[in-house]
C-alpha positions, 0 to 999 in steps of 0.5 A: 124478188130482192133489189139490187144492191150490187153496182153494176156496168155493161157494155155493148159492141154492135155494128151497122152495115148499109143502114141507118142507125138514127137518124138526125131530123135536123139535119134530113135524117143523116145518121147521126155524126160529132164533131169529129166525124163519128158515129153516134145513137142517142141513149134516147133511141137505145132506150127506146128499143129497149123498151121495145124488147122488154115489152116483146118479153111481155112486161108493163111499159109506160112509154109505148111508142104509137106504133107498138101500142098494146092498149087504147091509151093514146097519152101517157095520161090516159094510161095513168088514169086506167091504174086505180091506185094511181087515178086515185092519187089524181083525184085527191087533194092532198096528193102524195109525190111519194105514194105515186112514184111507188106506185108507177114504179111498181106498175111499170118495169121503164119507170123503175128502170130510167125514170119518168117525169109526172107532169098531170093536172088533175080533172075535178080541181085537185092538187093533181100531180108533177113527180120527178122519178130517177131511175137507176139505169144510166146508158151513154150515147153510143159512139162509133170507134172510127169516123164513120163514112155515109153513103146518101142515095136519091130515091122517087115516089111515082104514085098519086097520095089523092084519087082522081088525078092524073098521075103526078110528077115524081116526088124526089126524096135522099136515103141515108145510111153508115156502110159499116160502122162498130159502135159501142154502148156504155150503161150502169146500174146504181144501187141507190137509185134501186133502192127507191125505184124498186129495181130488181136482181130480175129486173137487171137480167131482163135489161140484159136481155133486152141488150142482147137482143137489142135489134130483134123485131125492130126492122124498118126501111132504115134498117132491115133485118140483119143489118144491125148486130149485136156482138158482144155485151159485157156484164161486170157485177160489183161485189158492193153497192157502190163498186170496186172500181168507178163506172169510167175505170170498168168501162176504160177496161174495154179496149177496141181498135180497128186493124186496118184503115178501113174497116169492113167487118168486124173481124177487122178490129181487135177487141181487148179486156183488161180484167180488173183484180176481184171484178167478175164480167159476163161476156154474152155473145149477140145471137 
């Protein structure tokens, strides 16, 4: 497995319909909104599923969330502790930052890709161990092309959470969701962060299919199944480390406006690429 060593951008056109993309808990989980009234999903919750999809594929995560655990660890500690090498590296005195982040990367595929923060005490007294790791896999907070509209909806729960009761009053309760929204993901790939993470030719196509199946196995009451798509993700690969053109350029390259005044549907938008001279883009469609 070579590592990188050529830049790369990606971008990914996705729609929601009746459902909540992320919900914002500071403000009673609405669905997430700018200033200007347009829809956003947090890089935080994208790689989140992320994560979830390249752990679907069978790889090493570190940060798993609770309810797709696939161990016992129930702290990212503990599942540091399990590794060897790295519970070595805890015990010891003289702790190597560097040992560490080469170790952690090699173990898990979400370290290499966007980094983590080790931030462990060690147990007998030693040096224990804080280790900053960048990783190379930069994604921005998707936005939504036009402002978005949000339907709220009162909902009830009529059953007692106690036995012994008498059946209690209704608890009242607010769903949220977009009607219909298109938003877009921009992300890069940067060859020199790849370098010391030990990123991977392989491991850029897994993240490619992670993109593509972003919303695979990820159903919930917020969003059930079909409610989020993805439609195209577009691949550019650079034929240098540090690329023909700037991340901002590429991403300019994707142009999308809605042909009607409210849009339903994704047919409703016209979507255009300006290709740039001497850059090759893969365009995948969304299964």
């Amino acid at each position: 497995m070579s590592t990188l060593d050529h830049k790369i951008d990606f971008a990914v056109v996705l729609s929601v319909k009746s459902a909540n993309p992320n919900g914002d808990p500071l403000n009673g989980n609405r669905p997430r909104q700018n200033y200007d009234g347009h829809g956003e999903i947090s890089d935080v919750a994208i790689k989140r599923k992320i994560r979830n999809r390249l752990q679907d594929m069978g790889e090493s995560i570190f940060v798993q969330s609770n309810d797709r655990k696939v161990d016992a660890f129930n702290s990212l500690r503990e599942r540091a502790d399990a590794n060897a090498d790295l519970n070595k590296i805890l015990k010891s005195k003289t702790a190597s930052s560097d040992e560490f982040a080469s170790v952690a990367c090699q173990e898990w595929i979400d370290v290499r890709s966007f980094g983590q923060v080790f931030a462990f005490k060690s147990a007998d007294k030693g040096a224990g161990v804080s280790v900053g790791v960048r990783g190379p896999v930069s994604i921005h907070t998707a936005t939504s092309v036009n402002p978005i509209d949000i339907t709220s909806m009162q909902i009830t729960k009529s059953v007692n959470s106690e036995p012994g009761k008498d059946r209690g009053s209704d608890t009242m309760g607010m769903k949220h969701r977009v009607d219909y929204g298109l938003y877009v993901i921009y992300g890069s790939i940067n060859t020199q962060l790849a370098e010391k993470t030990g990123f991977t030719y392989e491991d850029a196509d897994k993240i490619k299919q992670a993109l593509v199946t972003l919303f695979e196995n990820d159903s919930s009451a917020a969003r059930p199944d079909g409610s989020m798509e993805i439609h195209k993700v577009y691949w550019w690969e650079h034929s240098s480390k540090l690329g023909q053109y700037s991340s901002a350029k590429v991403h300019r390259s994707l142009t999308i406006k809605s042909r009607v005044e409210e849009p339903k549907t994704i047919d409703d938008y016209s979507i255009e690429l300006n290709e740039l001279e001497g850059l090759k883009v893969e365009i995948i469609d969304g299964l």
